[in-house]
C-alpha positions in Angstrom: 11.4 -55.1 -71.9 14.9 -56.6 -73.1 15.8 -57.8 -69.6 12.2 -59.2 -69.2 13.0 -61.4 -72.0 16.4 -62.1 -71.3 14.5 -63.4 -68.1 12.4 -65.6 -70.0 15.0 -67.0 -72.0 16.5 -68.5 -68.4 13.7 -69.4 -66.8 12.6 -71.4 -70.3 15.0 -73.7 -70.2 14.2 -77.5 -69.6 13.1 -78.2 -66.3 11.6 -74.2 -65.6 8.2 -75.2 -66.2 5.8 -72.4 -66.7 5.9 -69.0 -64.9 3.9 -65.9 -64.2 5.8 -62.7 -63.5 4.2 -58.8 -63.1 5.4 -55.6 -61.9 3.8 -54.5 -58.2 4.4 -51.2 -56.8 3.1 -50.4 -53.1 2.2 -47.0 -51.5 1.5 -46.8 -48.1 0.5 -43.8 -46.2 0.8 -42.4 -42.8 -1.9 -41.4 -40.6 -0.4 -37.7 -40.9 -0.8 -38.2 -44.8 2.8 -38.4 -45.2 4.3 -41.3 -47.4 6.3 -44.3 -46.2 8.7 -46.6 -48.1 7.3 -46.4 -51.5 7.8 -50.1 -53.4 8.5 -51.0 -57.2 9.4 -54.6 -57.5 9.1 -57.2 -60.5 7.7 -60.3 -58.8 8.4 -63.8 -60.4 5.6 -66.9 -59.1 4.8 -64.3 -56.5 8.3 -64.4 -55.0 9.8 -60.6 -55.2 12.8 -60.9 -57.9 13.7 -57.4 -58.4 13.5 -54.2 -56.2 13.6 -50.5 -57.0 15.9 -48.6 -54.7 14.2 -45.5 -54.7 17.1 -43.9 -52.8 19.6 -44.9 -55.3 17.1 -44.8 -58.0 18.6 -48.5 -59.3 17.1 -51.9 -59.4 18.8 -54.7 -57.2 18.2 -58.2 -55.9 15.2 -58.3 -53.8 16.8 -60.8 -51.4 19.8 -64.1 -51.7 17.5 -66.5 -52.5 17.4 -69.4 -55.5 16.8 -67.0 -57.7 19.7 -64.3 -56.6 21.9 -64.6 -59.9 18.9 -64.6 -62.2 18.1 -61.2 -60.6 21.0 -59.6 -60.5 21.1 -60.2 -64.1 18.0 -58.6 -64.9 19.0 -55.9 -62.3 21.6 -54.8 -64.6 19.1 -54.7 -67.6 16.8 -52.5 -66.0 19.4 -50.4 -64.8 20.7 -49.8 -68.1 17.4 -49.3 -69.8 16.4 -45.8 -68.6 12.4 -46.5 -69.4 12.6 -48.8 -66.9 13.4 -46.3 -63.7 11.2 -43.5 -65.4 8.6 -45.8 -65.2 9.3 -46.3 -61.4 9.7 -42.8 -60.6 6.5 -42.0 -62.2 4.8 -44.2 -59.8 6.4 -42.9 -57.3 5.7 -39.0 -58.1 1.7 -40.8 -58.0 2.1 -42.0 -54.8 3.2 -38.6 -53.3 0.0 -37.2 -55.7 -2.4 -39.8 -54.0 -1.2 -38.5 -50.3 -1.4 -35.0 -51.5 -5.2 -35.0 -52.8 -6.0 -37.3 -49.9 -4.7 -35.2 -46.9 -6.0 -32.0 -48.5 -2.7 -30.3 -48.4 0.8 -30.1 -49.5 3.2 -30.9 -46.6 6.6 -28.9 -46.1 8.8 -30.8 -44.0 11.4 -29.5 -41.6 13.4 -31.7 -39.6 11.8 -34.5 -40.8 8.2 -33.9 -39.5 5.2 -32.5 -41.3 4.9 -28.7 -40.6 1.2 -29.0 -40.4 -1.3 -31.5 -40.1 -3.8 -32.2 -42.5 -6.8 -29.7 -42.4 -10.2 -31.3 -41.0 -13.7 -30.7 -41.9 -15.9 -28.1 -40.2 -18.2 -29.6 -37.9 -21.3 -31.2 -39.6 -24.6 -31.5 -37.5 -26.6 -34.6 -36.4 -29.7 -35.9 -37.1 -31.5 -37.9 -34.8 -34.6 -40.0 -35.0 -36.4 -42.4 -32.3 -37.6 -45.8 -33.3 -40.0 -47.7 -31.0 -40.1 -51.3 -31.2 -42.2 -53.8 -29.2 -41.1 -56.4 -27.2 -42.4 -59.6 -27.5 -41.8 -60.8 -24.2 -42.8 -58.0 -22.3 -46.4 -56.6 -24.3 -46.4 -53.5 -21.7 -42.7 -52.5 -22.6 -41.1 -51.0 -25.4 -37.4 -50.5 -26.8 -37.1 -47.4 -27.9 -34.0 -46.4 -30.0 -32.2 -42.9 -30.4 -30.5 -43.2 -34.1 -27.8 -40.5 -34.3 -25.6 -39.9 -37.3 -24.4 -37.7 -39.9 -21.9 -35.7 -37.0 -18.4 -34.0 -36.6 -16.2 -34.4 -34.8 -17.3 -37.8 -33.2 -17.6 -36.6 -29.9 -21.3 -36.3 -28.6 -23.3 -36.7 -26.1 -26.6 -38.6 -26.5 -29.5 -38.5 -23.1 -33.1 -39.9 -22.8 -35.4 -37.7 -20.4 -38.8 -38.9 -19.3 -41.5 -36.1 -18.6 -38.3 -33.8 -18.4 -35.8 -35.8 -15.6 -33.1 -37.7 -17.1 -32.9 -41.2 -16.8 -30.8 -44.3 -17.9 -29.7 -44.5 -21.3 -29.5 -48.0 -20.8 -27.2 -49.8 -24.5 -24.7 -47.6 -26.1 -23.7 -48.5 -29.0 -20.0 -47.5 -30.3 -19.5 -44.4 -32.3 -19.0 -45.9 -36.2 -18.0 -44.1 -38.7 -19.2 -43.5 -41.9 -16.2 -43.5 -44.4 -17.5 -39.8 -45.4 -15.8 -38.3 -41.7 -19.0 -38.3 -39.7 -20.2 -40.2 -37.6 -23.1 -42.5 -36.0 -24.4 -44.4 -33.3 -27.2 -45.1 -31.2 -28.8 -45.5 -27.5 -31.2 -47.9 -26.7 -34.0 -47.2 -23.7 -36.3 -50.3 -22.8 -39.5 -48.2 -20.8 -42.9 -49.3 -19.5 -45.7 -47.4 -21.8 -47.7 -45.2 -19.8 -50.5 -43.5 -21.3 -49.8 -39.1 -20.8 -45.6 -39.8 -20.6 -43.1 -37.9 -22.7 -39.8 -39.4 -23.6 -37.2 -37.7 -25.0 -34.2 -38.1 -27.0 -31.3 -35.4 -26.2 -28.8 -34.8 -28.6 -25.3 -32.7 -27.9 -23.3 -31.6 -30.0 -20.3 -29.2 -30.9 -21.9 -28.2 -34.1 -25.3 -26.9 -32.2 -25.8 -24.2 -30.5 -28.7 -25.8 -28.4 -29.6 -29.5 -28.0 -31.2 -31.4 -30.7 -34.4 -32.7 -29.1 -36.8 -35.9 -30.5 -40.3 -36.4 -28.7 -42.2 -39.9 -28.5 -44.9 -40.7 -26.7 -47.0 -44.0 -26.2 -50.3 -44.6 -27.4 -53.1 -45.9 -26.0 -52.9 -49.2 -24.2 -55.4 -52.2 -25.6 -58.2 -51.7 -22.9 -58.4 -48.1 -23.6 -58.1 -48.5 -27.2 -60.9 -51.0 -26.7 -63.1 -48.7 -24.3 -62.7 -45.8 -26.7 -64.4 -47.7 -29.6 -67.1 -48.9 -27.4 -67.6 -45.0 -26.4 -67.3 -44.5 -30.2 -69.9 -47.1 -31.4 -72.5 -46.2 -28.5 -72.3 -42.4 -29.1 -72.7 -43.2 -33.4 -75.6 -45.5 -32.2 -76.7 -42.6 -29.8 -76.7 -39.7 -32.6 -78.7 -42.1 -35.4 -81.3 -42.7 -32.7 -81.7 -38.9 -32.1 -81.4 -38.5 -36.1 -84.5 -41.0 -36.6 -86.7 -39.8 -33.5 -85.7 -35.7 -34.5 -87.0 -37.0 -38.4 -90.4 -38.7 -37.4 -91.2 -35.5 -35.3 -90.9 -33.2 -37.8 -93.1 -36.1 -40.5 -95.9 -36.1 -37.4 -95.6 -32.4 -37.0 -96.3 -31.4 -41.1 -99.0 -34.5 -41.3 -100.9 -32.4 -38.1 -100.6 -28.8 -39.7 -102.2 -30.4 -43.0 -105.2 -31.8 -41.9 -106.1 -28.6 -39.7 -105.9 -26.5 -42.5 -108.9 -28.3 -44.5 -111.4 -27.8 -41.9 
């Protein structure tokens, strides 16, 4: 912290104004999981003032700007204060802990390359679900919608078959991922509903041994539905009839079987 105040004792002279300065470290990683060029720097008014050489393990000027004398001043305060490159080594040995837990694996390199890449999941197995929607524009049609997710690895293969023949998937939508390494996506089938038609959604995958397989079929159209409750209402209107006529039969019959008996 000496240098740090040695640094504010410049920079607070007449004319400095105020200041903000904080400590940034970077750690960026490779899409093998290995780790790049690790960064420790003391940043002044967001300007970098001071950068750890991690090869070196020593603080230097960041670059020859305005402020190149002030940092190599506090360069050789850091350097002498051993706190100070502790510190950046232990956020360096985090980094390389961070890369570790994330690919899964500890790396041995050899000739500068990763021996092994990073292990993956074992295959996870979709779910699948159709959604019907109704188009507005077309009352006879409907949208239907094959929703896929949950997969790995991301390749699969998604087909609508109607009454058993495969047709035209018609919108694909990209396979998205779901931050958790499986996958999603969807295909889209705009059909004309046919009462007695089958539509189904196909689903292929590594992870299955046979296709996943989601039925839908359409329901009645509105002059069926609408001849179905007349049917309805006229065969409840039919059976109270024959409930009324089957009752006074049975009242006529007892009233007949009465009065015989008292003669």
């Amino acid at each position: 912290m000496q240098a740090l105040r040695v640094l504010g004792l410049v920079l607070s002279c007449r004319g400095a104004g105020a200041f903000l300065m904080h400590v940034a470290s970077t750690c960026p990683l490779a899409a093998n999981g290995s780790v790049g060029d690790f960064g420790f720097t003391i940043v002044f008014n967001k300007n970098p003032l001071v950068c750890y050489n991690a090869s070196a393990r020593s603080f230097v000027g960041c670059d020859r700007g305005r402020l190149w004398l002030v940092a190599e001043v506090v360069a050789i305060y850091l350097n002498n204060d051993i706190a100070w490159a502790q510190r950046a080594e232990d956020r360096r040995q985090a980094c390389r802990d961070v890369a570790t837990n994330l690919s899964g694996t500890s790396h041995r390199v050899a000739g500068g390359h990763p021996a092994a890449d990073p292990p993956r999941p074992a295959p996870a197995r979709p779910q699948a679900r159709v959604i019907p929607t109704a188009l507005t524009n077309a009352p006879d049609a409907v949208r239907l919608i094959c929703h896929v997710w949950g997969f790995y690895p991301p390749k699969v293969t998604v087909l609508w078959l109607r009454n058993g023949d495969v047709v035209a998937s018609g919108n694909t939508t990209k396979i998205l991922p779901n931050g958790d390494w499986t996958y999603q996506t969807q295909v889209a089938l705009t059909v004309t509903a046919k009462a007695g038609d089958t539509y189904m959604c196909s689903v292929q995958h590594a992870s299955l041994n046979q296709p996943l397989r989601k039925y839908w079929s359409p329901g009645l159209s509105p002059v069926m539905t609408l001849q179905v409750a007349v049917a309805a209402a006229l065969l409840t209107v039919g059976l109270v009839v024959f409930s009324v006529g089957i009752s006074s039969y049975c009242c006529r019959a007892e009233g007949k079987g009465e009065g015989q008996g008292g003669w």
